[in-house]
C-alpha positions as CSV (number, residue, x, y, z in Angstrom):
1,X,18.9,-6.7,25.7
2,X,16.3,-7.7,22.7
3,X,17.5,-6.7,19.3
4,X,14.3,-5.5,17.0
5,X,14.2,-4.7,13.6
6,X,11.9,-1.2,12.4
7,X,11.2,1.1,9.4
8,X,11.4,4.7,9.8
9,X,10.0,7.3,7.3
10,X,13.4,9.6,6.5
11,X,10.7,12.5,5.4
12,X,8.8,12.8,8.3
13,X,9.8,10.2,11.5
14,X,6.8,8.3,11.2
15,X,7.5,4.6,12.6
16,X,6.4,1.2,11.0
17,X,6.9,-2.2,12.1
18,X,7.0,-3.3,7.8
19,X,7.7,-1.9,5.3
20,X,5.4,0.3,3.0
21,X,5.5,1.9,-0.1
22,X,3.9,5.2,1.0
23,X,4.3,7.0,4.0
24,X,1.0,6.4,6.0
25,X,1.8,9.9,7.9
26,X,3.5,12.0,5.2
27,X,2.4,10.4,2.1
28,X,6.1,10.3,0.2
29,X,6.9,7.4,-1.9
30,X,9.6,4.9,-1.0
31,X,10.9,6.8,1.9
32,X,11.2,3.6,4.9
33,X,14.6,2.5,5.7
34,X,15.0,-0.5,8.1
35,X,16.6,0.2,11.4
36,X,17.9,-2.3,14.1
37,X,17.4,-0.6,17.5
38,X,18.0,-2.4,20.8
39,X,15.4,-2.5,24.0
40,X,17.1,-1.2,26.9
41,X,15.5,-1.5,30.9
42,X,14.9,2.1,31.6
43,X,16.7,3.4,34.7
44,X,15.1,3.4,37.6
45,X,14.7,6.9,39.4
46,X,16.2,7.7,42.6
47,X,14.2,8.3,45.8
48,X,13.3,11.5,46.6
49,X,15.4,13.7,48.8
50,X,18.5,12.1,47.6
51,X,21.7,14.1,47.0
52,X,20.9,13.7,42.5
53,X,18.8,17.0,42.6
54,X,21.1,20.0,41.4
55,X,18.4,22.4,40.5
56,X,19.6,26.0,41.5
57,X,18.3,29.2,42.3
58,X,17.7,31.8,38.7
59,X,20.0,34.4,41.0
60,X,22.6,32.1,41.9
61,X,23.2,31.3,38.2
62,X,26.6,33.1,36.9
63,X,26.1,34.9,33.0
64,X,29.0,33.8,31.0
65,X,30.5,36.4,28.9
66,X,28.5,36.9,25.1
67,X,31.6,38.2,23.7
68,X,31.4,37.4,20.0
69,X,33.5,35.6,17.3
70,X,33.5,38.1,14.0
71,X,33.9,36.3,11.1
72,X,35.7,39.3,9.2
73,X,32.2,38.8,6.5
74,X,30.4,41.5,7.4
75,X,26.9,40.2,5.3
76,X,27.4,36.9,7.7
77,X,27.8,38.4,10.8
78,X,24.8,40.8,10.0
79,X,22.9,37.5,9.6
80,X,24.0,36.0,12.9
81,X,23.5,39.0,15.0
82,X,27.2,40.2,15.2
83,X,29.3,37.5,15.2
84,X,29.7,34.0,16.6
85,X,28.3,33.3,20.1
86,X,30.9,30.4,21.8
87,X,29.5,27.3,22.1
88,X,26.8,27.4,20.4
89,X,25.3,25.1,17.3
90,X,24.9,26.5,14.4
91,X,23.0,25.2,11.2
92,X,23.7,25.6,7.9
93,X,21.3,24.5,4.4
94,X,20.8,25.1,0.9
95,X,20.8,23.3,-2.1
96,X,23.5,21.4,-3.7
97,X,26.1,23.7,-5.5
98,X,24.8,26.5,-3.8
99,X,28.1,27.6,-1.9
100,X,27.6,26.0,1.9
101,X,30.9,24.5,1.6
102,X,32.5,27.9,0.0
103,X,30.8,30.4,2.9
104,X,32.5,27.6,5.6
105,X,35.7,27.6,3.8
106,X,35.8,31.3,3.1
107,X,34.7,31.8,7.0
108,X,38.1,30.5,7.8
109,X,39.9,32.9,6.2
110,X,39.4,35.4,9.2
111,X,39.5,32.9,12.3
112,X,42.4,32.1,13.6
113,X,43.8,28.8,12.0
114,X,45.2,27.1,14.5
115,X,41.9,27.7,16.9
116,X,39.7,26.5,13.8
117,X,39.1,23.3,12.5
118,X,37.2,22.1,9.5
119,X,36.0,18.0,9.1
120,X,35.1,17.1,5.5
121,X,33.0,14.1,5.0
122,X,32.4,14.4,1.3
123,X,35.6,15.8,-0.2
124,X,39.2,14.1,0.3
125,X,42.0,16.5,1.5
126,X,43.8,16.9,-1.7
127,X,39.8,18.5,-2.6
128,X,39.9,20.9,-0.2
129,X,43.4,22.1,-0.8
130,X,42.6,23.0,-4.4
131,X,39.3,25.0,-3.5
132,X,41.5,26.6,-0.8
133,X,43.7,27.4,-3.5
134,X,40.7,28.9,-5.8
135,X,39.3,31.1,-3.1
136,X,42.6,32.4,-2.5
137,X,43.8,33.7,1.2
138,X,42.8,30.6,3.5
139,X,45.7,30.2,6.0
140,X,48.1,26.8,5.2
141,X,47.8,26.4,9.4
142,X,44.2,26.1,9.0
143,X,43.3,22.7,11.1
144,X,41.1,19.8,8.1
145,X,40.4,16.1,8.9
146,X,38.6,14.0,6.3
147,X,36.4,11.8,8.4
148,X,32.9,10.6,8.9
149,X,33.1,8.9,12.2
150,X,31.4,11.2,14.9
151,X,33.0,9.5,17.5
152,X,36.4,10.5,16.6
153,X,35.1,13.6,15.3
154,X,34.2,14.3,18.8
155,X,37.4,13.1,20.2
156,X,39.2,15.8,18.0
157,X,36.9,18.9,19.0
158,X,37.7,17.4,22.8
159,X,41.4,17.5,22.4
160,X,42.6,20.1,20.1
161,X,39.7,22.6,21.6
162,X,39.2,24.6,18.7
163,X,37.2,27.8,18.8
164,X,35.4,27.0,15.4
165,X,34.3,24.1,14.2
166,X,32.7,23.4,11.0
167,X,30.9,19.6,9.9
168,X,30.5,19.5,6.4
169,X,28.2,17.6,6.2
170,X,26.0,16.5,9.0
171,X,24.5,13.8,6.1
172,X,27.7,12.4,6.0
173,X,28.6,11.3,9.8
174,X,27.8,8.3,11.3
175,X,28.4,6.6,15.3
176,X,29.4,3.3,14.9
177,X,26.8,2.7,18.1
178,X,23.4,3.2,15.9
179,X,23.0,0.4,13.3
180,X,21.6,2.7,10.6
181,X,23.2,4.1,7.5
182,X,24.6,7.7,7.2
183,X,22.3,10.2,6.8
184,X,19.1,8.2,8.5
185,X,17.0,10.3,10.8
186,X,18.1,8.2,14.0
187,X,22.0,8.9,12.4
188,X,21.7,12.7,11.8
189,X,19.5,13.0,15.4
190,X,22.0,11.2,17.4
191,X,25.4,12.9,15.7
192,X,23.5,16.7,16.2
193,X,22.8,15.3,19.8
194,X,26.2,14.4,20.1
195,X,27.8,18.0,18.5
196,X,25.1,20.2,20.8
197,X,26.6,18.1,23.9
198,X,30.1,18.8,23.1
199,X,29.8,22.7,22.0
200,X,28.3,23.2,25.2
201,X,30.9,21.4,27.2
202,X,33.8,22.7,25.3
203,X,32.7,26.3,24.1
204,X,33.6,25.6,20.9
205,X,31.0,27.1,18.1
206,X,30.4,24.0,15.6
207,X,28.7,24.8,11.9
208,X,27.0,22.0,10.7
209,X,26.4,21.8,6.9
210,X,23.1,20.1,6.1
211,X,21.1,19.3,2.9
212,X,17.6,19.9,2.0
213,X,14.9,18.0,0.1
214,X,13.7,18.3,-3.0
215,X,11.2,20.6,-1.6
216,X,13.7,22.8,-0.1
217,X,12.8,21.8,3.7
218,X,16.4,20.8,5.7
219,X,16.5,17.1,5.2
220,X,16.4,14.9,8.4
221,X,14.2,15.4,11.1
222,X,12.6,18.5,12.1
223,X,13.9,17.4,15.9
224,X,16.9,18.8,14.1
225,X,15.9,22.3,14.2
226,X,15.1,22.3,17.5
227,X,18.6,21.1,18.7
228,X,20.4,23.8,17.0
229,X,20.9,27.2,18.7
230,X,20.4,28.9,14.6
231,X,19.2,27.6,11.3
232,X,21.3,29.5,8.6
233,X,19.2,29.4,4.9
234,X,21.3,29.6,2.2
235,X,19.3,30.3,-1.0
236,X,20.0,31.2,-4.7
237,X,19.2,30.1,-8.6
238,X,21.9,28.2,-10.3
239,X,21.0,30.7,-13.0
240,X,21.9,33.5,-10.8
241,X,25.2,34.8,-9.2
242,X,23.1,36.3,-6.4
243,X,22.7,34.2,-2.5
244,X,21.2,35.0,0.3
245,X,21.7,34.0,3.8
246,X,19.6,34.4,5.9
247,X,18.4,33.5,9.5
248,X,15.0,30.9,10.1
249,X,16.1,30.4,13.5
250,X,18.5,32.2,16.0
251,X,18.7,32.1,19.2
252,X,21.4,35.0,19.6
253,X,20.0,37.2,17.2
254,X,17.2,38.9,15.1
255,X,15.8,36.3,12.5
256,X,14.9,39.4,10.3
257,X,18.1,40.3,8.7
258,X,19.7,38.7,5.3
259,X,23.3,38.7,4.0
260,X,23.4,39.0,0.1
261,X,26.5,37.6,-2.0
262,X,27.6,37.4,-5.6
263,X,29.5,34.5,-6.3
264,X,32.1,34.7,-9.2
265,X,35.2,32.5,-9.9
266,X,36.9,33.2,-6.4
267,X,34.2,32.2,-4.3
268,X,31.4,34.7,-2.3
269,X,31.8,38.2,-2.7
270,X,29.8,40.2,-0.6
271,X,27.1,42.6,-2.2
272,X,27.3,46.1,0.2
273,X,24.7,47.9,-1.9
274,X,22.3,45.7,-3.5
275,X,19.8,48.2,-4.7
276,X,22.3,49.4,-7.3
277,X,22.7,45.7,-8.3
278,X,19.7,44.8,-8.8
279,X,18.5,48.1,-11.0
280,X,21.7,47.7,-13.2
281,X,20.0,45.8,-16.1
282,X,17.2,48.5,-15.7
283,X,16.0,49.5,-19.3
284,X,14.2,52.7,-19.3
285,X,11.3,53.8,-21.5
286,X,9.6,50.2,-21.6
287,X,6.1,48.9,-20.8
288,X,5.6,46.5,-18.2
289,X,8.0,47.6,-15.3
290,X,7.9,48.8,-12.3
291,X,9.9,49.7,-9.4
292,X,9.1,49.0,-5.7
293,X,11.2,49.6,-2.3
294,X,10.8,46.4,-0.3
295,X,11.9,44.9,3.1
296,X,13.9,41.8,3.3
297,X,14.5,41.5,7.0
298,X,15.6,45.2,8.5
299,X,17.4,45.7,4.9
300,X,15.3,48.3,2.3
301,X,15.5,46.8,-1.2
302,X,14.8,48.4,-4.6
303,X,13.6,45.5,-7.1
304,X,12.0,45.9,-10.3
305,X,8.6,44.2,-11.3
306,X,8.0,43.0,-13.8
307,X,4.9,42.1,-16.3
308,X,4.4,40.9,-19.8
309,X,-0.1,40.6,-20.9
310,X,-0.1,39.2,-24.5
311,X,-3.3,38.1,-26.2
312,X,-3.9,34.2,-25.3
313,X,-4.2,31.4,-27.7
314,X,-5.8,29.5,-25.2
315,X,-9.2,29.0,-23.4
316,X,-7.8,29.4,-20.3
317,X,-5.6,32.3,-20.3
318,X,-1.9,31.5,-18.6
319,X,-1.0,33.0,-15.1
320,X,2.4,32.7,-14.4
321,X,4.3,34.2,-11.5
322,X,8.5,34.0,-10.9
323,X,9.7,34.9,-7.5
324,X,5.8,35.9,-7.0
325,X,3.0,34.2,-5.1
326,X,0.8,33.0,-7.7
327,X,-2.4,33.2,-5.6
328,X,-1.1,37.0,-4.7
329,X,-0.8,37.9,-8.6
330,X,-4.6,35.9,-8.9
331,X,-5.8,38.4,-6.1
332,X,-4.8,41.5,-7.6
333,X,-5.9,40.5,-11.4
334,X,-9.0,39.9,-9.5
335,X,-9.3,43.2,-7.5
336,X,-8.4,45.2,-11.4
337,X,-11.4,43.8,-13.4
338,X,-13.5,44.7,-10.3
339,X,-12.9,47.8,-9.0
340,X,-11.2,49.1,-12.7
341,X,-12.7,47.7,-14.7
342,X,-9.5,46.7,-17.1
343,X,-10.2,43.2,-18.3
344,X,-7.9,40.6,-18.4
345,X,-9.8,37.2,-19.4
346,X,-8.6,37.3,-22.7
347,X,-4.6,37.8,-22.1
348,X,-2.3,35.7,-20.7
349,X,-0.3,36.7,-17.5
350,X,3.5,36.5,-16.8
351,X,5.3,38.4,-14.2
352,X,8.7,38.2,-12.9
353,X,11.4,39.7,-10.2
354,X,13.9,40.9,-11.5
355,X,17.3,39.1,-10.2
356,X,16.3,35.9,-9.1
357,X,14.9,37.8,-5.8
358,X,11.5,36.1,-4.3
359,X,9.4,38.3,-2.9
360,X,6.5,37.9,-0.1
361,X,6.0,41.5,1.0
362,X,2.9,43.4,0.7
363,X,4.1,46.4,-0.1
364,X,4.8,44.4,-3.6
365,X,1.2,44.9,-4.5
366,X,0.5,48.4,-5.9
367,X,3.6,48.2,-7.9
368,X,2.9,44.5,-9.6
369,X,-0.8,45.9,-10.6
370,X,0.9,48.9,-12.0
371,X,3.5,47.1,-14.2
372,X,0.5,44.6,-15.7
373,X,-2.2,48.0,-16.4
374,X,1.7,49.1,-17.9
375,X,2.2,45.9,-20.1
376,X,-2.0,45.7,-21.3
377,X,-2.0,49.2,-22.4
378,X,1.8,49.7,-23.9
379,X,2.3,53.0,-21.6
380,X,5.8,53.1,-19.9
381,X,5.9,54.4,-16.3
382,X,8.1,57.3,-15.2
383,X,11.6,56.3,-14.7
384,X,12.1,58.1,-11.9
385,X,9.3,56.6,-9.4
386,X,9.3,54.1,-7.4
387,X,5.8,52.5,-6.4
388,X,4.7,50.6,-3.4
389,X,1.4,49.7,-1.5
390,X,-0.6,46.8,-0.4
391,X,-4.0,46.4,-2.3
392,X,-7.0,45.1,0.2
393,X,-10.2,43.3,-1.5
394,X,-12.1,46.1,-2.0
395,X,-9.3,48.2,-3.6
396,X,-8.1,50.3,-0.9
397,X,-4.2,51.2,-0.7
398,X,-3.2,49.9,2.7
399,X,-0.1,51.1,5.0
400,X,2.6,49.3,5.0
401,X,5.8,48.5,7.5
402,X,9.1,50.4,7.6
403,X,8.1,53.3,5.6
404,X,11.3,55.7,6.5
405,X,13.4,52.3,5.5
406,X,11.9,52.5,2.9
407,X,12.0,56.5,1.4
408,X,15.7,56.4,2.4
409,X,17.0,53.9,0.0
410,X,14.7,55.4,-2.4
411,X,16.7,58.9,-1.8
412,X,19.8,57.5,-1.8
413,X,19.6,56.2,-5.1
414,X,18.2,59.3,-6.2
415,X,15.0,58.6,-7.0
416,X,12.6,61.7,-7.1
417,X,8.8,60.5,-7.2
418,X,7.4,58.1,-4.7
419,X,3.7,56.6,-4.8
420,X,2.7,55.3,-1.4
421,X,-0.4,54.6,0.5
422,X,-2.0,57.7,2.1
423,X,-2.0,56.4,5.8
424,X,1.9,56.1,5.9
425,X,2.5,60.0,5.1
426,X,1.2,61.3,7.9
427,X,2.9,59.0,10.2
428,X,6.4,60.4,8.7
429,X,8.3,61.7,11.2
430,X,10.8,63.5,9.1
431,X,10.8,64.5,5.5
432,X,12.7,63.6,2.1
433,X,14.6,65.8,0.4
434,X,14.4,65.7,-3.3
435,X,11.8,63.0,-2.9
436,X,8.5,64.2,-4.1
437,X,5.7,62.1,-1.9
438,X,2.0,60.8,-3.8
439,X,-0.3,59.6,-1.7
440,X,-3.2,57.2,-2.5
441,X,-6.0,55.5,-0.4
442,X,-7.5,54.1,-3.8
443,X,-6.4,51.5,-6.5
444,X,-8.1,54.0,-8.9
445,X,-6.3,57.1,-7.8
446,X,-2.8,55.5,-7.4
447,X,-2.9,53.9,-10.9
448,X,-4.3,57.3,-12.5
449,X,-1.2,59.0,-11.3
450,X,1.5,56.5,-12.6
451,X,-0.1,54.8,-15.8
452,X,-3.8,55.2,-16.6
């Protein structure tokens, strides 16, 4: 067996018999870490017709039972698609301080303890016990180890045959076999390899907790994310309370719903109506707001918009977006001076979502060109409507998805005046009461009936 020396790019895989200073493939700066891998003879395959093959028949194939694990957090098992399938592997990223380890610990409360265990490879046990203590309610029969060897990680999933089992993190394991440090590509492929192999053995449902780069991608390699059965997002500001969970990948489940949390001094609180949350903070009679109804997943979701257009002091007026695409907030400034008319080359440009929320839906259009005519000209919108649309090139008001979603939120919060794009009322297969409907096919016509 011939021992060789390598250097692997821990951004993207790429391989390198030196080392560099920038990623030929990728481009990132001082990314190669030297690996020692062995060459191995390959095995030589068996002749044909000899009793190896067990390929079977689809018919013949028995359906194991789909019954679920419920977590007892109703936001998480929305996310996962009703519960915990058994054995399968499961995902979990987000930022640092973002609350992966809290949602694990917090999981626990609801399994049973003695069918759950929990591996820590960054905190000590003494650690654990005092956040147990914070978040109040975790069971004192709940199973922990402190350890980073995945070997006897393994070992312990194989003989205590827990139902749940949660790796926190995946960064922080390491096989004694690979000659590479913790949280190397070739580590973090090998231990998930290793995990996937023994949740589907065992049936035990194993939670990995990973990390993402400073770009917010899951760090390791994207082989990663292919292993897994679901990819589990958790996102949030540090300046916010708010999370979100939701689903990039799921192979038991819709990747279109989200789970929404506030987190406070006790850990994760789930957030039943977040409509109500967000509009809290709502001040009424002001310029430069605007309320919209959008979709995040299957969930309706009243946000406000909002805009501030101040005379620049600069010869290129600002454009700044927060929790908006920038080129999106470009296209509609665009689509104002030339269908409208309304000029903004001397102003400078900041919008915002309220709440920390980021939002990507069309349907965000009509009501973000509403809030900035709002803010240029001083003239509050009505309090009581809520505006939504997408705005095409040429200034039409296009139809947008989930309208009924939509126009029930917007009536259960009470609100009593809707502006929507003309080709989604006729498509309404019920009606609203209490919700008075105004259509619009124009940029023009919608913005004469809520602020010009």
């Amino acid at each position: 067996m011939k021992i060789r020396t390598r250097f692997v790019c821990q951004q993207c895989s790429a391989v390198s018999s030196r080392w560099q200073g920038k990623c030929h493939n990728c481009g990132e700066w001082n990314s190669f870490i030297e690996e020692t891998v062995s060459d191995q003879k390959s095995i030589s395959l068996k002749k044909s017709g000899s009793s190896g093959i067990v390929a079977k028949q689809l018919g013949s194939v028995e359906i194991l039972s789909d019954k679920r694990i419920t977590t007892g957090i109703l936001e998480f098992d929305r996310v996962l698609g009703g519960g915990i399938i058994p054995g399968s592997l499961i995902l979990v990223g987000g930022d640092p301080g973002v609350g992966k380890s809290t949602l694990m610990l917090q999981m626990c409360r609801h399994l049973i303890p003695d069918e759950t265990l929990y591996v820590t490879g960054e905190e000590s046990l003494q650690q654990i016990r005092l956040r147990a203590s914070r978040l109040q309610n975790i069971p004192d029969t709940l199973q922990v180890m402190a350890e980073t060897d995945i070997d006897t990680i393994a070992a312990a999933i194989k003989t205590l045959k827990p139902s749940v089992a949660i790796i926190d993190s995946i960064q922080t394991s390491r096989s004694e076999n690979i000659d590479a440090t913790a949280g190397s590509i070739t580590q973090v492929r090998e231990c998930t390899s290793l995990l996937m192999q023994i949740a589907k053995k065992t049936g035990t449902a194993i939670f990995i907790v990973g990390h993402v780069t400073k770009e917010g991608a899951l760090a390791g390699p994207k082989v990663l994310e292919h292993t897994v059965d679901t990819v589990l997002q958790f996102e949030g500001e540090k300046t916010y309370s708010y999370r979100i969970l939701r689903a990039v990948k799921n192979r038991f489940g819709s990747t279109n719903e989200i789970g929404i949390f506030d987190m406070d001094e006790q850990g994760l609180r789930e957030v039943p109506n977040p409509s109500e949350i967000f509009l809290s903070q709502r001040t009424d009679n002001q310029s430069g707001t605007a309320i919209v109804a959008t979709i995040e997943g299957t969930r309706p979701l009243l946000i406000e918009v909002q805009a501030l257009v101040t005379s620049t002091g600069y010869s290129n007026p600002q454009r700044t977006a927060t929790g908006f695409d920038n080129r999106r907030l470009q296209m509609i400034i665009a689509v104002l001076e030339k269908r409208l008319g309304i000029s903004f080359r001397e102003v400078d440009v900041f919008v915002n979502i309220a709440g920390g929320m980021t939002l990507n839906d069309p349907a965000v259009d009509l009501a973000m060109a509403a809030a900035l005519v709002s803010s240029l000209r001083d003239n509050p919108l009505e309090k009581d409507m809520v505006i939504m649309g997408e705005i095409g090139l040429t200034g039409e008001v296009r139809s947008i998805s989930s309208i009924e979603q939509r126009l029930s939120e917007i009536q259960k919060l009470g609100f009593t005046r809707v502006l929507l794009p003309k080709g989604n009322v006729a498509k309404l297969s019920r009606t609203f009461d209490g919700v008075h409907l105004i259509p619009a096919d124009r940029i023009a016509i919608a913005l004469a009936e809520s602020v010009l």
